[in-house]
N, C-alpha and C positions, 0 to 999 in steps of 0.2 A: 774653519771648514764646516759646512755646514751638510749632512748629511738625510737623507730622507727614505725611508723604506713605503716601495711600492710593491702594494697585493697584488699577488697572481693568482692562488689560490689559495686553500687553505694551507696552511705553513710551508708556503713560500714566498718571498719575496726578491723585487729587486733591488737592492742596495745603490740609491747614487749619491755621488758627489758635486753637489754644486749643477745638480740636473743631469749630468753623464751616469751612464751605470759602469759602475765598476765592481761590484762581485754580485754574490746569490748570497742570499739567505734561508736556509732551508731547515726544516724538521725530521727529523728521525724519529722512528720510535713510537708506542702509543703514545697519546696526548698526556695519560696520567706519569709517565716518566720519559719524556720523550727528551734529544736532545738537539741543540739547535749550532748549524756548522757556520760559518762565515767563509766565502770562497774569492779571493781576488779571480777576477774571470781571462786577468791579462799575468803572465809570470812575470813579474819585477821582479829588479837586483832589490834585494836590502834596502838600499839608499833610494831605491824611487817609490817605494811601497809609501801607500798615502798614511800615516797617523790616523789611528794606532793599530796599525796594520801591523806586527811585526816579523810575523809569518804568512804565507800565502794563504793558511786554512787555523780561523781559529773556532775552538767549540765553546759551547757555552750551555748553561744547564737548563733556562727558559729564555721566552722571546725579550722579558723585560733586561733584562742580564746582558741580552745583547744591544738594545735598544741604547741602556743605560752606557754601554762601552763604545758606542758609537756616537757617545753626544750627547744623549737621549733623543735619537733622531725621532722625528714626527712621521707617521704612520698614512697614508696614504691608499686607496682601491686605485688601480691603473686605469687608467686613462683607455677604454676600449678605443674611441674614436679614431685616438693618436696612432692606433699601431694599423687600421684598415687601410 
């Protein structure tokens, strides 16, 4: 599975799979201890949740940490054009 985190703004992102978004990625908190949520954006059972999903919402302490748990997915600015 190859995953990709796309910028919305600053600490936000959207998370896809294979080119589909399937959660947010988003920041809490000041930047100097801030924390970072992972959100499936659809509620799966258990068993459909994509790897390594193993909850609807996982946290994580920076963006790398998340990046790292999801692949080390590659990092992306959104596409403005795509969404006009």
């Amino acid at each position: 599975m190859a995953y990709r985190l796309s910028r919305l703004a600053p600490g936000s992102y959207d998370v896809l799979l294979n080119g589909v978004i399937i959660a947010s990625l988003v920041r809490s908190g000041d930047t100097d201890n801030a924390t970072w949520t992972g959100e499936l954006l659809v509620d799966l059972r258990p068993a459909e949740r994509p790897a390594p999903f193993t909850e609807m919402e996982h946290t994580f302490g920076s963006l790398e940490e998340a990046r790292h748990w999801l692949g080390d997915a590659e990092i992306r600015d959104a596409d403005i054009q795509s969404k006009i």
